[in-house]
N, C-alpha and C positions, 0 to 999 in steps of 0.2 A: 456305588451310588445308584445305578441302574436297579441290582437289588430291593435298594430301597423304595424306589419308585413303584415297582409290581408287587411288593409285599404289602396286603392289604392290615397285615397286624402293625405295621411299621405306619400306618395312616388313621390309623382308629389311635394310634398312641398320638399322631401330630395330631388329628383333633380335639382328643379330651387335653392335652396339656396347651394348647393353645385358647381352651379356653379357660383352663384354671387359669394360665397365666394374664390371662382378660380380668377373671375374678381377683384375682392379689394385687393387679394394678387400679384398678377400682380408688384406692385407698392412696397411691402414690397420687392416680390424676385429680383427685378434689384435695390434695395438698398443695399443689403446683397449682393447682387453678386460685387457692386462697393465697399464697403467695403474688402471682404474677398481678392479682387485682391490686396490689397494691403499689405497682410502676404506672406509666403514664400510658396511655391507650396506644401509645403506636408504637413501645418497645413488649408489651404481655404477649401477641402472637409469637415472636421471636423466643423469646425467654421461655414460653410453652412447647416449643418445638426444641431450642437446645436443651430444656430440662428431660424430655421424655426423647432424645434422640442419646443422651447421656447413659439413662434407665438402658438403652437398647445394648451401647456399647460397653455398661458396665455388664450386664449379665452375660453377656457375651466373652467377656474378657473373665470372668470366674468359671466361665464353662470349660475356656480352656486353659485352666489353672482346676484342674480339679483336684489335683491331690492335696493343692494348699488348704482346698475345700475340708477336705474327708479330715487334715491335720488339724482344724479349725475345732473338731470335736474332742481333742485330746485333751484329757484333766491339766490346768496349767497349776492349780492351787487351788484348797478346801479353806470355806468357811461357815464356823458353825456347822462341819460336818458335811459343809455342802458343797460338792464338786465344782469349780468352773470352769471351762474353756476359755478360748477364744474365741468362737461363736457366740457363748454366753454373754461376753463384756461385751460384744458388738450388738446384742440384742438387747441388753439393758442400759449402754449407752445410749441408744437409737429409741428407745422408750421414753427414757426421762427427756433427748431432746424434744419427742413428739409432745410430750407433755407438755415441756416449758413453753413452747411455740402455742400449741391449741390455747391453752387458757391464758396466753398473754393475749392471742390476737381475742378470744372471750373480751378479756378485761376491754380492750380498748374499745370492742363493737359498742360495750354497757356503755363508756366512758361518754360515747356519741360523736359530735363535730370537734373536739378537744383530743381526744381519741386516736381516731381517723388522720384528725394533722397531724400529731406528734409521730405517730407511725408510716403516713407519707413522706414528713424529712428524715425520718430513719431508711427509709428502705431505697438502698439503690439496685443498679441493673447487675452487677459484681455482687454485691450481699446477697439477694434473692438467690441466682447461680450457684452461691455457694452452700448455700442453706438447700436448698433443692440437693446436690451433690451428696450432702450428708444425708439425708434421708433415700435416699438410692441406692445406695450402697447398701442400708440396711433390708430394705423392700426386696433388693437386689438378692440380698445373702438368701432372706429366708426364701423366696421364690425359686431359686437353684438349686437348694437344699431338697424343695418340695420336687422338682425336674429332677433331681438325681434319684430319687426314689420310686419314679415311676418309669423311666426310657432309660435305656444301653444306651442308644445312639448318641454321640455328639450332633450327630449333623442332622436329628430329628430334633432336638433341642433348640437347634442354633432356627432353625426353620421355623420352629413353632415361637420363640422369642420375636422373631424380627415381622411375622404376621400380625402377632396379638400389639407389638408397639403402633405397629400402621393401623391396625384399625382404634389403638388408642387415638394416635393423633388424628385419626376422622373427626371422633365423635368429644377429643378436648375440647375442642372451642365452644362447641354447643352446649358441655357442660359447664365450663366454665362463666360462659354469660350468663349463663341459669342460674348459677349459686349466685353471681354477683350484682343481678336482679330481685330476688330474693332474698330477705332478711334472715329470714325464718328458717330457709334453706342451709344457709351459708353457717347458720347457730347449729343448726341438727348436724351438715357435715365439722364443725370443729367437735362438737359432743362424742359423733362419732371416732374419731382422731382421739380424743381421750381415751378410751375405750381403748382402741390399736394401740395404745402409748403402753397403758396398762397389762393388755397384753402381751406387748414386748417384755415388758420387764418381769413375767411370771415365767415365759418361755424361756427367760436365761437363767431363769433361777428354778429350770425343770420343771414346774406346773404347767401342763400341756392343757389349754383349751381349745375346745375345736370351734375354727373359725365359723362354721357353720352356723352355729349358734348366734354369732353377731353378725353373721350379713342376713341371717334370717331378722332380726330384731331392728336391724338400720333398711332394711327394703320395706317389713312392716311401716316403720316410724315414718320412713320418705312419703308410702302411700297413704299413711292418715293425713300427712302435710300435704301432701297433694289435692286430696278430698278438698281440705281446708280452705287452700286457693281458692278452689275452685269455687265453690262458695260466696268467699268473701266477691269474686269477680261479680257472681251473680245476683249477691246482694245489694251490690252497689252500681250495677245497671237499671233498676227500676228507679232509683234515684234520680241518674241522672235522665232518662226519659222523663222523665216530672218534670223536672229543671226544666230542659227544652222546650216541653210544652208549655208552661208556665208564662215564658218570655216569648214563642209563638203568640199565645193569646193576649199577653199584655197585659196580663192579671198577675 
């Protein structure tokens, strides 16, 4: 362990995987944050913190299971000529549920106040949890996969996991109120969720896209929406200084 401490190659590997692992959680925390809006305001903090303290103990616990890992890539049966795993099934499972979740919770945002209710008597404190679970486990897989191919270490692994979750849970909350403030916001991160679904289900079926490509196109898209805000904020404060003024003078 001490080794590890004065090897500076063994710290240049905890900081770039610490913050890939920052980057692949990106996509777990605006699912848990579109989740957790939909419980009641005093159990979401809770429910954000056991979803992303879950995220911490699962990858942790596949880190040290790695051979189940590596036996995860083994052909279990071909179709149409096309190999699978079990990795594979856990990634095109974890796909189609990203999918069925994103454009359900679509449909009900379109749907409006009709919507909204019908998906607040569905959603309990135990359902969220478990739905969070399942999509962790999958985030979890490919994240380890991606840790297994860059660091030897277990114990530069396990360090750079349980970093990148704590400064997940800093800055969850602040994301979270952000999407749930935001309309617009909350539409672009479920789009994006499409998209991660999508690619789940290519990468178990061997089409490799690199993620690079869509966190470049979902940071674009975020900062045009941001422009947009901003904007709209600013368009609608000369208004209301009118207003004021208005009823100041009595005219």
């Amino acid at each position: 362990m001490l080794e590890l401490l004065t090897d500076p190659q063994a710290w240049i590997a905890f900081a770039t995987l610490t913050a890939l692992e920052l980057v692949l959680g990106i996509d777990n925390i605006i699912f848990i944050s579109i989740l957790v809006d939909k419980l009641p305001p005093d159990q979401r903090v809770l429910a954000r913190r056991l979803g992303l303290f879950m995220a911490m103990f699962m990858r942790i616990g596949l880190l040290l299971v790695l051979s189940w890992i590596v036996g995860l890539v083994a052909p279990l049966f071909s179709v149409f000529g096309q190999e699978i795993s079990g990795r594979d099934l856990i990634l095109i499972a974890g796909g189609l549920f990203l999918l069925w979740k994103s454009v359900g919770e679509i449909h009900q945002s379109l749907e409006g106040e009709e919507g909204h209710a019908s998906s607040a008597v569905g959603a309990t404190f135990t359902a969220v949890i478990l739905q969070i679970m399942v999509i962790d486990l999958v985030f979890s897989l490919d994240s380890i996969i991606t840790a297994v191919g860059m660091v030897d270490e277990i114990a530069v692994m396990i360090a750079a996991v349980v970093v990148s979750v704590g400064l997940m849970m800093l800055f969850a909350g602040a994301i979270g109120r952000f999407v749930s403030a935001h309309p617009s916001i909350k539409m672009l991160a479920l789009s994006f969720l499409v998209v991660v679904g999508v690619v789940l289900i290519a990468e178990g079926f061997d089409h490799h896209v690199p993620k690079g490509y869509i966190y470049f196109a979902m940071a674009f898209s975020l900062g045009v929406e941001m422009l947009n805000i901003r904007l709209r904020k600013r368009a609608a404060r000369p208004v209301h200084l009118h207003t004021e003024y208005t009823r100041e003078d009595g005219r």
